[in-house]
gemmi code that builds the backbone of each chain (N, CA, C; Angstrom):
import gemmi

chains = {
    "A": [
        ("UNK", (154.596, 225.451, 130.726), (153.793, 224.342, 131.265), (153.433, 224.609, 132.730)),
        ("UNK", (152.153, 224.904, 132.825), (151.940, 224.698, 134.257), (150.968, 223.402, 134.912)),
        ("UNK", (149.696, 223.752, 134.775), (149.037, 222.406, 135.080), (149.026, 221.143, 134.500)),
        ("UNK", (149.556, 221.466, 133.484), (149.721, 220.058, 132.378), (150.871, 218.997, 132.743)),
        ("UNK", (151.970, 219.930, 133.421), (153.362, 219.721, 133.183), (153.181, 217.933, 133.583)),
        ("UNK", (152.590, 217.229, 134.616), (153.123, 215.954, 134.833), (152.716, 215.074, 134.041)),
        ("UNK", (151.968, 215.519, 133.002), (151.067, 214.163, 132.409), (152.004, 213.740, 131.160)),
        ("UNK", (153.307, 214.430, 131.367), (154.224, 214.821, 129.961), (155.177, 213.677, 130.575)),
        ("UNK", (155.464, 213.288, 131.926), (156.092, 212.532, 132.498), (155.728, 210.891, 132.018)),
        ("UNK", (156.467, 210.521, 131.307), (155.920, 208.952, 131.163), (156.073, 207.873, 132.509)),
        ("UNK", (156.770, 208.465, 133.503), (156.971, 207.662, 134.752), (155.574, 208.135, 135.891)),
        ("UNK", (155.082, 209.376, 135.507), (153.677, 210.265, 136.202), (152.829, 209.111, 135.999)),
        ("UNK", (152.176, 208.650, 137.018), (150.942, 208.131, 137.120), (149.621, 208.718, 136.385)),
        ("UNK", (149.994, 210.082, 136.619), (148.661, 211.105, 135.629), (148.442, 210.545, 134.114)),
        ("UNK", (150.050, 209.825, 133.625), (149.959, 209.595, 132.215), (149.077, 208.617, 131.810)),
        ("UNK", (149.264, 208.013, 132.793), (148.285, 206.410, 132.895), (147.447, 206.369, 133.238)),
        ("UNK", (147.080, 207.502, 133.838), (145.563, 207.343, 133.922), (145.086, 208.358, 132.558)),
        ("UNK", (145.557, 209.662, 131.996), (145.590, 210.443, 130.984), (145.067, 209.261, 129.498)),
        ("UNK", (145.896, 208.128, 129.612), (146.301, 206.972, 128.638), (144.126, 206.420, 128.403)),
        ("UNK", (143.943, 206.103, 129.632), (142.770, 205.705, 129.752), (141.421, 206.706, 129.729)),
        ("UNK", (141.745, 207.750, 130.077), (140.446, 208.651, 129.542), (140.344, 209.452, 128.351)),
        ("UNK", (141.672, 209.390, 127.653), (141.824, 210.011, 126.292), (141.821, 209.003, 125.418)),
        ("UNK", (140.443, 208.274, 125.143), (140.632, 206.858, 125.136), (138.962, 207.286, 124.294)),
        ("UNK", (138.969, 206.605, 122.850), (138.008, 206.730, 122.008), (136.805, 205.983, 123.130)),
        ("UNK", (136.461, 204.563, 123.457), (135.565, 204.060, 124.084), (135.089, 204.248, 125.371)),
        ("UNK", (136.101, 205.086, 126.438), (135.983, 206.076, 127.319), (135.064, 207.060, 127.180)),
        ("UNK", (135.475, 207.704, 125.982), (134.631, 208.693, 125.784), (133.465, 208.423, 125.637)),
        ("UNK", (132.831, 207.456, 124.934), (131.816, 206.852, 124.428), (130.947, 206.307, 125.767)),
        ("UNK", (131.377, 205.484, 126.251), (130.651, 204.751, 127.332), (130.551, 206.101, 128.507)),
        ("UNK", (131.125, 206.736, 129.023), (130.922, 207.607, 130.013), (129.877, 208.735, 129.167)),
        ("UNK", (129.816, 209.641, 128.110), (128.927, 209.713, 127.491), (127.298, 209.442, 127.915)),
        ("UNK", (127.475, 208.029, 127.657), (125.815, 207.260, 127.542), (125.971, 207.115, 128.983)),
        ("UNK", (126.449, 206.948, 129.594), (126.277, 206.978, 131.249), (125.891, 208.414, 131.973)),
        ("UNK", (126.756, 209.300, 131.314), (126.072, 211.033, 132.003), (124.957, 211.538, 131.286)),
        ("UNK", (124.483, 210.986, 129.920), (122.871, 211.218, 129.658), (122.044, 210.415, 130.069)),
        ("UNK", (122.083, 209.534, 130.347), (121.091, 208.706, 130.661), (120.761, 209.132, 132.301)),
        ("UNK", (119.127, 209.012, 132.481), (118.510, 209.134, 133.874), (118.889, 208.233, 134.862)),
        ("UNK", (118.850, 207.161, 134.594), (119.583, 205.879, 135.533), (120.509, 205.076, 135.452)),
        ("UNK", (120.518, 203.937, 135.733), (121.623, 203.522, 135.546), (121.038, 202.344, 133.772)),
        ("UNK", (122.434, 201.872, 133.604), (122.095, 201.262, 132.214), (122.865, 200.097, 131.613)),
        ("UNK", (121.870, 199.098, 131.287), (122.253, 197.985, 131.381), (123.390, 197.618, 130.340)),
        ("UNK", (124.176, 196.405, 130.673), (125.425, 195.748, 129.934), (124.829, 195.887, 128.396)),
        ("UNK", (124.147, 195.211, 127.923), (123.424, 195.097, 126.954), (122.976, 196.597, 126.262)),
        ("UNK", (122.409, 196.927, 126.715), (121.995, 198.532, 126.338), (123.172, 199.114, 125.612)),
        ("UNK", (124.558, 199.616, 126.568), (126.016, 200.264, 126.551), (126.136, 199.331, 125.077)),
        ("UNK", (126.460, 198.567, 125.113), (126.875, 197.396, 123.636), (126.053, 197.661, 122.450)),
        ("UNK", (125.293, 197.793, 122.568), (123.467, 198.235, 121.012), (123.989, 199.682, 121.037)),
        ("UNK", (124.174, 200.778, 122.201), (124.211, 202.108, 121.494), (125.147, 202.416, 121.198)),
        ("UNK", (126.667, 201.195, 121.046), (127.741, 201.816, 120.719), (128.388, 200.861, 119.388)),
        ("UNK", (128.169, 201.504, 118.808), (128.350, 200.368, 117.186), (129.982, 199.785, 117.289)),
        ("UNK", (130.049, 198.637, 116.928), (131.486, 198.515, 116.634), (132.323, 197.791, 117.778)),
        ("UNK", (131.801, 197.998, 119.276), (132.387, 197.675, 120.130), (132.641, 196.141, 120.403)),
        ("UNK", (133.437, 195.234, 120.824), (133.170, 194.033, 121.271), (132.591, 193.985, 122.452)),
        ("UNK", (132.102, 192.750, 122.863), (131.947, 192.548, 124.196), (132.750, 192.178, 124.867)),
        ("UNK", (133.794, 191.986, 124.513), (135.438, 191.911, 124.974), (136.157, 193.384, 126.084)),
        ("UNK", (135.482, 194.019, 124.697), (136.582, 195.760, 125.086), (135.617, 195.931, 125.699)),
        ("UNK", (134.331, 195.981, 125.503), (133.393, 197.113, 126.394), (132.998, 196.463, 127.928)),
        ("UNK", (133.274, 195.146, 127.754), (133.715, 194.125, 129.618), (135.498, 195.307, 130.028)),
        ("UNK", (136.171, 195.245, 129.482), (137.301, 195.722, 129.844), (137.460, 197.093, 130.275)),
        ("UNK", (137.234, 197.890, 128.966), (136.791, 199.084, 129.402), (136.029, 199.275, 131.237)),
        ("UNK", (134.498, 198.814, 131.333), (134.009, 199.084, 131.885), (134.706, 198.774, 133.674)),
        ("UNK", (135.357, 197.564, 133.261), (136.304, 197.276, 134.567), (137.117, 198.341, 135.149)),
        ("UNK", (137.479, 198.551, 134.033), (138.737, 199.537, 134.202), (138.457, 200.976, 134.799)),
        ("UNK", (136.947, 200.962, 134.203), (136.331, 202.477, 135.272), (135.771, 202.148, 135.846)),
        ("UNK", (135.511, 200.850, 136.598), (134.863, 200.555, 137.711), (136.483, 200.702, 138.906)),
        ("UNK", (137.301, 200.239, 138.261), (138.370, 200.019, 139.120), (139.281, 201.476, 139.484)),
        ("UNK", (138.706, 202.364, 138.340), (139.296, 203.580, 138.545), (138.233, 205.018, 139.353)),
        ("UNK", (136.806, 204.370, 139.595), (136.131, 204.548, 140.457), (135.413, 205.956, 139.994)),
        ("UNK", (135.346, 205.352, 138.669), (134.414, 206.330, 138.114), (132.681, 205.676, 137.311)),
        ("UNK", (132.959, 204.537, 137.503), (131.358, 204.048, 137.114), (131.333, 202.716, 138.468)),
        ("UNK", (130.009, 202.793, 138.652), (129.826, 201.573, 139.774), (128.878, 200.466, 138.738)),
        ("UNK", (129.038, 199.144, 139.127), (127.973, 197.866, 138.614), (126.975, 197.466, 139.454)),
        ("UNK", (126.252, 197.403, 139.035), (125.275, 196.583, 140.185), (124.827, 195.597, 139.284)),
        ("UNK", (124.218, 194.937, 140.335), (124.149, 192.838, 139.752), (122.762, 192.581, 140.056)),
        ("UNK", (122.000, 192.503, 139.538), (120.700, 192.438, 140.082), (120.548, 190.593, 140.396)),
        ("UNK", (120.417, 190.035, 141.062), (120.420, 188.758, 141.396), (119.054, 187.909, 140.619)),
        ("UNK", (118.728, 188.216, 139.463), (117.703, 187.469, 138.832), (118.035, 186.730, 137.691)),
        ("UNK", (117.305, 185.657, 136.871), (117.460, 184.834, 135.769), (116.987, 185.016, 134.564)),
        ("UNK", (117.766, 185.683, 133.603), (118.942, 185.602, 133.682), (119.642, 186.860, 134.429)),
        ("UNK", (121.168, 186.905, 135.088), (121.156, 188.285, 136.048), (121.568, 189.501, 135.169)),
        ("UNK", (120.758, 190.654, 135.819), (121.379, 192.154, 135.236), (121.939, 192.562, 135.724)),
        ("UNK", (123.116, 192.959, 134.906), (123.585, 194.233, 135.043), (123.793, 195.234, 134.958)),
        ("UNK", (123.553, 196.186, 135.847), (123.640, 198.071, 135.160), (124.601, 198.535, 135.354)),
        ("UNK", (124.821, 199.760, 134.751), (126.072, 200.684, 135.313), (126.137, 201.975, 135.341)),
        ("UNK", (126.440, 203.201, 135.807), (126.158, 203.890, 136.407), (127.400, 204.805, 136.873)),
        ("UNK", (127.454, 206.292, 136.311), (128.375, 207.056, 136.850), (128.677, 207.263, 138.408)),
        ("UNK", (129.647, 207.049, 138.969), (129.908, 208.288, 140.664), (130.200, 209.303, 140.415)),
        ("UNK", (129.713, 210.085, 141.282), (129.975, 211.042, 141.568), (131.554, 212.098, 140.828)),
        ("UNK", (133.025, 210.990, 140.742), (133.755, 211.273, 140.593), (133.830, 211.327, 138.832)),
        ("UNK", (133.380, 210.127, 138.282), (132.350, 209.801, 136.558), (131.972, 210.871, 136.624)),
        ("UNK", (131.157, 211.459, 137.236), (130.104, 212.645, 136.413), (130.755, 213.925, 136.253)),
        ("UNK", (132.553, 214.467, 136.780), (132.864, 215.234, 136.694), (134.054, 215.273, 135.751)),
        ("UNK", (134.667, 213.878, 135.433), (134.835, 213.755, 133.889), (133.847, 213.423, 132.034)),
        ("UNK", (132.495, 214.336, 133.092), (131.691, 213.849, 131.177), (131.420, 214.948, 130.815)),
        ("UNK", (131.864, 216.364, 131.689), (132.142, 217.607, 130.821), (132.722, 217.586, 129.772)),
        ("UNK", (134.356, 217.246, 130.318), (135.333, 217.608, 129.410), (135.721, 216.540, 128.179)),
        ("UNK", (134.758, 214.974, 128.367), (134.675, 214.296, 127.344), (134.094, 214.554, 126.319)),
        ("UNK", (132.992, 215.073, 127.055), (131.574, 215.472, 126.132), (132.013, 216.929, 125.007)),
        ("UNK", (132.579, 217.513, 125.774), (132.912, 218.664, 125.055), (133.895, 218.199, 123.513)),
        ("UNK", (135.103, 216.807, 124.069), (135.504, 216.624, 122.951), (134.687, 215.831, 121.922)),
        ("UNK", (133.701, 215.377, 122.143), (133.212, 214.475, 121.514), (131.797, 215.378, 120.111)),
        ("UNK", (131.732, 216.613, 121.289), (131.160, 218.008, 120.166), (131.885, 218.270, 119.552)),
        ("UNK", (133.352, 218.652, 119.927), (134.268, 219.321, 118.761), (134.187, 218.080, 117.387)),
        ("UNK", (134.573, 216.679, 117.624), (134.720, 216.201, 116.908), (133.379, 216.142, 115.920)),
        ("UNK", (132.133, 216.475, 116.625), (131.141, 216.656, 115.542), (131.142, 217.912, 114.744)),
        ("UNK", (131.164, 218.929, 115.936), (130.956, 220.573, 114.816), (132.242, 220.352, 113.695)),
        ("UNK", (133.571, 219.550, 113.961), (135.019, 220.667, 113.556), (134.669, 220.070, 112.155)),
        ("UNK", (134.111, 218.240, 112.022), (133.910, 217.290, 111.015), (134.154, 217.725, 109.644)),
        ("UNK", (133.458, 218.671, 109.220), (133.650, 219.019, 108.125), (135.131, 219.634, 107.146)),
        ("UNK", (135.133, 220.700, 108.373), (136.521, 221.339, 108.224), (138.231, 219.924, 108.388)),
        ("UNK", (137.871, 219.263, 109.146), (139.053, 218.307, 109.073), (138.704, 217.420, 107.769)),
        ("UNK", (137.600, 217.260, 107.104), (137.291, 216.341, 105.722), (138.438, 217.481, 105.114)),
        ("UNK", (137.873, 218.388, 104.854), (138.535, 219.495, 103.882), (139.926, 219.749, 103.597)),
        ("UNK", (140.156, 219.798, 104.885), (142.129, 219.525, 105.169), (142.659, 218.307, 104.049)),
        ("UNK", (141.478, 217.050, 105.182), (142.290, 215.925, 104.444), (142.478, 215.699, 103.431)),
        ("UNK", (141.419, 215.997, 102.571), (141.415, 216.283, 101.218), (142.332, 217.246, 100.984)),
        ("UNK", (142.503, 218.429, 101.178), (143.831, 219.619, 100.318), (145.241, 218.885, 100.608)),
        ("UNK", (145.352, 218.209, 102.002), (146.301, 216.994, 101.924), (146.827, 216.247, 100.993)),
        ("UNK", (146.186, 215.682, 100.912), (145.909, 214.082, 99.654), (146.634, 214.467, 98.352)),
        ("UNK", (145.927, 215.596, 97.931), (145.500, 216.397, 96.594), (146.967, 216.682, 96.588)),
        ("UNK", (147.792, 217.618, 97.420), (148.810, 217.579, 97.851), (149.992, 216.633, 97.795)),
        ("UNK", (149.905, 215.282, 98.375), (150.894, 214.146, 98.282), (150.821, 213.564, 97.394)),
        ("UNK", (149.880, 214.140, 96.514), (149.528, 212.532, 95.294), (150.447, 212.931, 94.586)),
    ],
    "B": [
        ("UNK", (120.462, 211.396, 123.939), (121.484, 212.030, 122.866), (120.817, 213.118, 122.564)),
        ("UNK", (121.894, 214.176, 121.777), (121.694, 215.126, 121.160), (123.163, 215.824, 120.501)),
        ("UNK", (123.709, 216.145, 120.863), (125.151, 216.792, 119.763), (125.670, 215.366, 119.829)),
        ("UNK", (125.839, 214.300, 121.025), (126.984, 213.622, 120.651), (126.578, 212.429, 119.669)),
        ("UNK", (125.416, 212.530, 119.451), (124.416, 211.377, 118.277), (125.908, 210.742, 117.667)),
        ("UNK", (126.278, 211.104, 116.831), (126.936, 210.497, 115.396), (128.260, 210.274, 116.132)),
        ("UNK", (128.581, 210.702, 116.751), (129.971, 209.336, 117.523), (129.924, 208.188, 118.281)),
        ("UNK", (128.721, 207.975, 118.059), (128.703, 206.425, 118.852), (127.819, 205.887, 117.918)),
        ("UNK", (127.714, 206.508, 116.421), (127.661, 205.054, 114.900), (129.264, 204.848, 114.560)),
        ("UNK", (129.587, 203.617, 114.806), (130.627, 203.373, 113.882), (131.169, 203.742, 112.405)),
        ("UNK", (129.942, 203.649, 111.899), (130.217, 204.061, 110.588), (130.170, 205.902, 110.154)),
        ("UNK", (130.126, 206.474, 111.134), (129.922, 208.039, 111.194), (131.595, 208.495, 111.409)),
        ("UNK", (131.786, 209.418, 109.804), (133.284, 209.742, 110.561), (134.110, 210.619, 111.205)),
        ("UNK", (132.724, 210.914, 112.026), (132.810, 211.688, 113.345), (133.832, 210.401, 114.405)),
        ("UNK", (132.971, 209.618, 114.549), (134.002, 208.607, 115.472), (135.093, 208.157, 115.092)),
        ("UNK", (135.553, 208.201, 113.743), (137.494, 207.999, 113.462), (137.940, 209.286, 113.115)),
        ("UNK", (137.459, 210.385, 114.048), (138.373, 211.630, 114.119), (138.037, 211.597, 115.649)),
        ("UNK", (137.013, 211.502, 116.439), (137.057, 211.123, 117.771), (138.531, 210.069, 118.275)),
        ("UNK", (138.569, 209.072, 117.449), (139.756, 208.150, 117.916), (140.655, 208.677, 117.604)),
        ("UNK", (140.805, 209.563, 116.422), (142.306, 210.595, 116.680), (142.629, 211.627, 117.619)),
        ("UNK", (141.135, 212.290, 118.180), (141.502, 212.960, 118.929), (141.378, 212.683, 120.825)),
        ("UNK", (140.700, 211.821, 120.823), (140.846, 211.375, 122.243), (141.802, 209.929, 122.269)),
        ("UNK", (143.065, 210.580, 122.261), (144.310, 209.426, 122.301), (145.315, 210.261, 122.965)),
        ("UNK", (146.104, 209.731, 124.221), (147.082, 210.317, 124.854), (148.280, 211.059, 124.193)),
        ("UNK", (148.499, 210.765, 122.764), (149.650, 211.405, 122.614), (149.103, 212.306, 121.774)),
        ("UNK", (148.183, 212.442, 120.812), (147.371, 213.796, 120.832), (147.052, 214.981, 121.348)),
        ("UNK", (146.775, 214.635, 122.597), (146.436, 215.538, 123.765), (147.769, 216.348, 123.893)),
        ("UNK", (148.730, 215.115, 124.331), (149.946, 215.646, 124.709), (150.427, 216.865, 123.573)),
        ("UNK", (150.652, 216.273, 122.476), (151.542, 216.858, 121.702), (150.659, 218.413, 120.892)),
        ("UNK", (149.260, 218.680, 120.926), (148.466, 219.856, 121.203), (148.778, 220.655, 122.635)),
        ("UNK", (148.657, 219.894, 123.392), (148.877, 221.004, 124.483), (150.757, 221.927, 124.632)),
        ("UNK", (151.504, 220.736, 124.394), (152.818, 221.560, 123.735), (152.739, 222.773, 122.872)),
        ("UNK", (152.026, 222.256, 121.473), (152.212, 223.033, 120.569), (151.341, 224.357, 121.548)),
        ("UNK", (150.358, 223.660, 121.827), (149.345, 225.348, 122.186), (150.084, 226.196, 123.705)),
        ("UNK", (150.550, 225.589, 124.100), (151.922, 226.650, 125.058), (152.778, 227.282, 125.216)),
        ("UNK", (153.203, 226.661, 123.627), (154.573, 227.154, 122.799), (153.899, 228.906, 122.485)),
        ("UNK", (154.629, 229.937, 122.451), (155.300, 231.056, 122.172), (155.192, 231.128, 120.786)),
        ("UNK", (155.974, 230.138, 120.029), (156.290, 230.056, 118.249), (156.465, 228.721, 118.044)),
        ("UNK", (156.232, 228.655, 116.748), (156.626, 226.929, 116.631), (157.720, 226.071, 117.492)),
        ("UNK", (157.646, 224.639, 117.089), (158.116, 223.734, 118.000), (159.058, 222.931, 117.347)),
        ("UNK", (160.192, 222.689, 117.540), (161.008, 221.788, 117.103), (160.906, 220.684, 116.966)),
        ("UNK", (160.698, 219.522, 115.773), (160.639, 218.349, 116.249), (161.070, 217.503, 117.450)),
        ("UNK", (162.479, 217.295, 117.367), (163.527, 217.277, 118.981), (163.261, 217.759, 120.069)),
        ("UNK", (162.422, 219.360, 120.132), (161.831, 219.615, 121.369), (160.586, 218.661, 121.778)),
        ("UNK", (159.451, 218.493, 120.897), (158.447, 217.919, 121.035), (159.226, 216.407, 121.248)),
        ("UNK", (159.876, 215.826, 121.476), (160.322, 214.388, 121.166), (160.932, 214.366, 122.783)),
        ("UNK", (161.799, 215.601, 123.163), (161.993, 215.394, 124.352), (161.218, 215.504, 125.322)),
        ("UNK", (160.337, 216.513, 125.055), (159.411, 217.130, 126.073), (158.279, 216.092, 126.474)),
        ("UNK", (157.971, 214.830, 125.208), (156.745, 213.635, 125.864), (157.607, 212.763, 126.147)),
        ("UNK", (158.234, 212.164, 127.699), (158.661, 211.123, 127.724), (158.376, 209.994, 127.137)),
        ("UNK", (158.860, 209.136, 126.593), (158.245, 207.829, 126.463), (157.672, 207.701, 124.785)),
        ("UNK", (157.880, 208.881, 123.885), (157.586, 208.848, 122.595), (158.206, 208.069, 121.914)),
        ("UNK", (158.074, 207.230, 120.737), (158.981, 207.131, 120.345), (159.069, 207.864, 119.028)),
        ("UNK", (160.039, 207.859, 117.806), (159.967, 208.722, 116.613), (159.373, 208.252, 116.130)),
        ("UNK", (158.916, 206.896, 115.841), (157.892, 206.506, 114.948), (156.883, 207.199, 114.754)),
        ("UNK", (156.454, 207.360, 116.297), (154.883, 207.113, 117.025), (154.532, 208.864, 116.552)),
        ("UNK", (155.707, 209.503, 117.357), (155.779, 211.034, 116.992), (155.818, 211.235, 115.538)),
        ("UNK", (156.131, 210.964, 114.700), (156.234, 211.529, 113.487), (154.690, 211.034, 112.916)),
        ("UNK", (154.310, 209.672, 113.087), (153.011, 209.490, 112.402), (151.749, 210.074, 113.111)),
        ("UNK", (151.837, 210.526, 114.251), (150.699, 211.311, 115.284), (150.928, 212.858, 114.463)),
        ("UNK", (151.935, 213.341, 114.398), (152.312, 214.759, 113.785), (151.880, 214.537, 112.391)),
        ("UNK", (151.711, 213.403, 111.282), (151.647, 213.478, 110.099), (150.142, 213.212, 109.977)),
        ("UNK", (149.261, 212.707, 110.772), (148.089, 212.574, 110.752), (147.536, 213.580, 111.286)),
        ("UNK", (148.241, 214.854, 112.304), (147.483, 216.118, 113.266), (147.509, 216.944, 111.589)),
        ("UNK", (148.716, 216.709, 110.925), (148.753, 217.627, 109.620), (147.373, 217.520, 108.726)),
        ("UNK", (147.228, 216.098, 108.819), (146.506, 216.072, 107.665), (145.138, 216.510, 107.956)),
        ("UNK", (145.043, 216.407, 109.206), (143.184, 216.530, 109.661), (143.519, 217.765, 109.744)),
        ("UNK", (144.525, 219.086, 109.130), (144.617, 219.936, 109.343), (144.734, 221.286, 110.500)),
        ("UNK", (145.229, 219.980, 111.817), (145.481, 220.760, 113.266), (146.725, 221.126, 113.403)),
        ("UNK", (147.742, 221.056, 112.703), (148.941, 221.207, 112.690), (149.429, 221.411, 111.413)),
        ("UNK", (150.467, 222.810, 111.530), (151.087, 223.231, 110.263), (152.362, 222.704, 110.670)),
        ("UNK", (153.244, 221.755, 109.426), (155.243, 221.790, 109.329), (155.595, 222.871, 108.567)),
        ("UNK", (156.541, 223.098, 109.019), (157.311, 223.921, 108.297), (158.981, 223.558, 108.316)),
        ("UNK", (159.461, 223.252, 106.784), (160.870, 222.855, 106.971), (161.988, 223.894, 106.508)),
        ("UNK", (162.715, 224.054, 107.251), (164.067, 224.934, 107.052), (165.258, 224.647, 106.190)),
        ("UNK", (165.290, 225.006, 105.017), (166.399, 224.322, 104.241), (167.931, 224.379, 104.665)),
        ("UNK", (168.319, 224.259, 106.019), (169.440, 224.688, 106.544), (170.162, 222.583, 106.591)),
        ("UNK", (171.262, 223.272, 107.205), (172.006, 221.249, 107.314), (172.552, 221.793, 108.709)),
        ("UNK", (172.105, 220.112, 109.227), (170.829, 219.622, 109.051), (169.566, 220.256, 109.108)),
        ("UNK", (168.659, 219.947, 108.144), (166.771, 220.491, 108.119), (166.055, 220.884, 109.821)),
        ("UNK", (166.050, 222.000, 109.764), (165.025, 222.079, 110.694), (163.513, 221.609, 110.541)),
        ("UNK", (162.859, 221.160, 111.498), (161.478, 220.724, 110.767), (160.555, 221.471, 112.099)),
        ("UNK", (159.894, 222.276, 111.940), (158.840, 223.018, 113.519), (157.551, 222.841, 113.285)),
        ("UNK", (156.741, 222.626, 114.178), (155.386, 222.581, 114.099), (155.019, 223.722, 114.793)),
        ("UNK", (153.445, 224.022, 114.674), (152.406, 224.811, 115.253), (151.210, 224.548, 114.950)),
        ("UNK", (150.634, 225.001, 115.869), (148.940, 224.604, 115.673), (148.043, 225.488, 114.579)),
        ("UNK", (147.766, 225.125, 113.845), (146.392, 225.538, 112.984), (145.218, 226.691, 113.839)),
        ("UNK", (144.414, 227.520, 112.929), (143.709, 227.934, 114.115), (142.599, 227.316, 114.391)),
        ("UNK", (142.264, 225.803, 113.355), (141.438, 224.922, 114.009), (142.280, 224.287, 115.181)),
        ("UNK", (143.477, 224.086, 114.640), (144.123, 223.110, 116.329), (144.097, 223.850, 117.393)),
        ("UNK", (144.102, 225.426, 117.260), (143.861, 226.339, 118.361), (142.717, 225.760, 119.113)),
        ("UNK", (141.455, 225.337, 118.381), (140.019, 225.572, 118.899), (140.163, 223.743, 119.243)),
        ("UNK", (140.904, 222.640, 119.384), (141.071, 221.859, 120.208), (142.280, 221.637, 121.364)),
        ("UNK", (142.491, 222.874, 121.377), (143.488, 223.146, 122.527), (142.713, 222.565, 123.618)),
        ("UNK", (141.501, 223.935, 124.402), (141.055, 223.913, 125.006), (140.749, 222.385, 125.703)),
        ("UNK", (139.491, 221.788, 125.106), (138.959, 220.483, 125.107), (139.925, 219.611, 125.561)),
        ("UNK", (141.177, 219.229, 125.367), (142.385, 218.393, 126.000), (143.014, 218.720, 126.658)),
        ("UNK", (142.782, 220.057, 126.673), (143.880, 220.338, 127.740), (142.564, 220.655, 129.514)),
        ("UNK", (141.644, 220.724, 128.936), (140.550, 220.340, 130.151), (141.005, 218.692, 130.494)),
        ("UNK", (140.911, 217.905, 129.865), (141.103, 216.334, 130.096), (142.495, 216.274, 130.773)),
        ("UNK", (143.542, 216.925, 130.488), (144.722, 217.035, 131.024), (145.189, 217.333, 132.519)),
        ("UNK", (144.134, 217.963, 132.265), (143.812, 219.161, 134.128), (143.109, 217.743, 135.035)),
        ("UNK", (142.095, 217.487, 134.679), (141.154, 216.333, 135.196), (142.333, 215.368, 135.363)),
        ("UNK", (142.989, 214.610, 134.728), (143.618, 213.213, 135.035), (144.925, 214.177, 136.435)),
        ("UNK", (145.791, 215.185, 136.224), (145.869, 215.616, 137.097), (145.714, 215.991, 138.568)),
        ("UNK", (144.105, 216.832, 138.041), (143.321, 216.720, 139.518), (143.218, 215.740, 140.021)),
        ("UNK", (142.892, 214.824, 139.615), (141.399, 213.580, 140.233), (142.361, 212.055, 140.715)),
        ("UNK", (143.804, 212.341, 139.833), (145.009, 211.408, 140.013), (144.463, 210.457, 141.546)),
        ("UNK", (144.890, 211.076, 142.438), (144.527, 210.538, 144.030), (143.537, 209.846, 144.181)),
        ("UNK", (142.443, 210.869, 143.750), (140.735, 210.052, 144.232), (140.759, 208.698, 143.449)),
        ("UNK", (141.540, 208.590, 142.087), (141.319, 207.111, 141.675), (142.392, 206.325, 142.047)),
        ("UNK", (143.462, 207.074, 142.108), (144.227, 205.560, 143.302), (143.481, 205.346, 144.695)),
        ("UNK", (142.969, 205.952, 144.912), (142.368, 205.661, 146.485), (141.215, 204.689, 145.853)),
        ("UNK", (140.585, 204.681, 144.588), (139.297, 203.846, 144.162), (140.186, 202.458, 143.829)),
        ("UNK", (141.379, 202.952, 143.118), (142.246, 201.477, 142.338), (142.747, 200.634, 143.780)),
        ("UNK", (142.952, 200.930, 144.048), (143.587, 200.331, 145.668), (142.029, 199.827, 146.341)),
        ("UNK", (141.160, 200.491, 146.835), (139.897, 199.980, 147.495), (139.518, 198.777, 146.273)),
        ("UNK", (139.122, 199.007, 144.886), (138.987, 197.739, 144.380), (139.692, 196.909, 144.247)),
        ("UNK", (141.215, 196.790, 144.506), (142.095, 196.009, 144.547), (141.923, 194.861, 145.635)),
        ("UNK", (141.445, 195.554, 146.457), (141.893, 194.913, 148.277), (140.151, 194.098, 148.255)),
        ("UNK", (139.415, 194.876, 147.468), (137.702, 194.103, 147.558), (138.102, 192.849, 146.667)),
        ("UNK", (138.679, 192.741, 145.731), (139.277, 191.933, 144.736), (140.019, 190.490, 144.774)),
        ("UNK", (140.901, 190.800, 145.990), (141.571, 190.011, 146.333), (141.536, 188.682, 147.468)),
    ],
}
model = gemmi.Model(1)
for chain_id, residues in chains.items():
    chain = gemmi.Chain(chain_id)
    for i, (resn, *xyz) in enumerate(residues, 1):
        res = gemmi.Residue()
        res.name, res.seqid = resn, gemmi.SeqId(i, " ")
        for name, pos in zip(("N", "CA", "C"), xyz):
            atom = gemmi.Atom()
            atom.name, atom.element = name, gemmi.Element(name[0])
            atom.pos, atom.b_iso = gemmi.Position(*pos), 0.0
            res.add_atom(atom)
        chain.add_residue(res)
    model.add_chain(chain)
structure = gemmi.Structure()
structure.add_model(model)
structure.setup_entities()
């Protein structure tokens, strides 16, 4: 173990933050934030992500606002918008999200296949 | 969009192998196996993630099996040895988490310095 070694620490702060970016809707929302040209509204994030509440995806988004990887802005009109928007520090975790979020498309097939010789297996 | 299209439909089951694989004790327990030398002891892997519990560990290990990222192998000795290792698909999600691993690492500071500044704007 070398660079990994503290995130193995459940008392490491790394874990807790590790906890939150290895995090299915993490992945998702930072995602649509590093493709997109600008910034992008509350509403928008919620329509391109099936499934989500507006519960988790308010929470979520706090939580990387507070961890200072997406900023909000409030546009002061009726009714008011809001967008949101990677920093600087966001845009250098949507490599290594993005990358998992390919594996999970290319590997797709091959993990069906498993699960199945699995199954076939326990039954 | 473009590769990451089909993980942000809910109903695509690209995104419930995404939620298996971007989850903290996933990460964790791949980057073990992929550091390891030769397989892994259950008991080693159990000590080595603080904060596991056996439940949690045995059903994260029985689901890495089935999506086919992880081979068991049991030892008919008393008591059973039971060792894991990675698949050479789990090989090819080494990488990808253990990038995310490095990042919560690195970047640890810059977001307490963000969690603390939104704290104090907050309050």
């Amino acid at each position: 173990m070398d660079t990994v070694t503290t995130v193995y620490s459940g008392a490491c702060p790394a874990r807790a933050l590790l906890d939150r970016i290895a995090n299915k809707w993490t992945t998702l929302i930072i995602g649509i934030l590093g493709e997109a040209d600008g910034p992008v509204r509350f509403s928008d994030l919620r329509r391109s992500i099936t499934g989500i509440s507006q519960k988790m995806l308010t929470q979520t988004l706090r939580d990387l606002e507070r961890d200072g990887l997406v900023v909000r802005k409030i546009y002061p009109v009726i009714p008011p918008r809001v967008e949101y928007s990677l920093t600087p520090l966001g845009r250098t975790l949507d490599d290594p999200l993005r990358a998992l979020s390919q594996w999970a498309d290319r590997h797709m097939n091959e993990v069906h296949a498993a699960q199945h010789a699995f199954d076939a297996k326990s039954a």
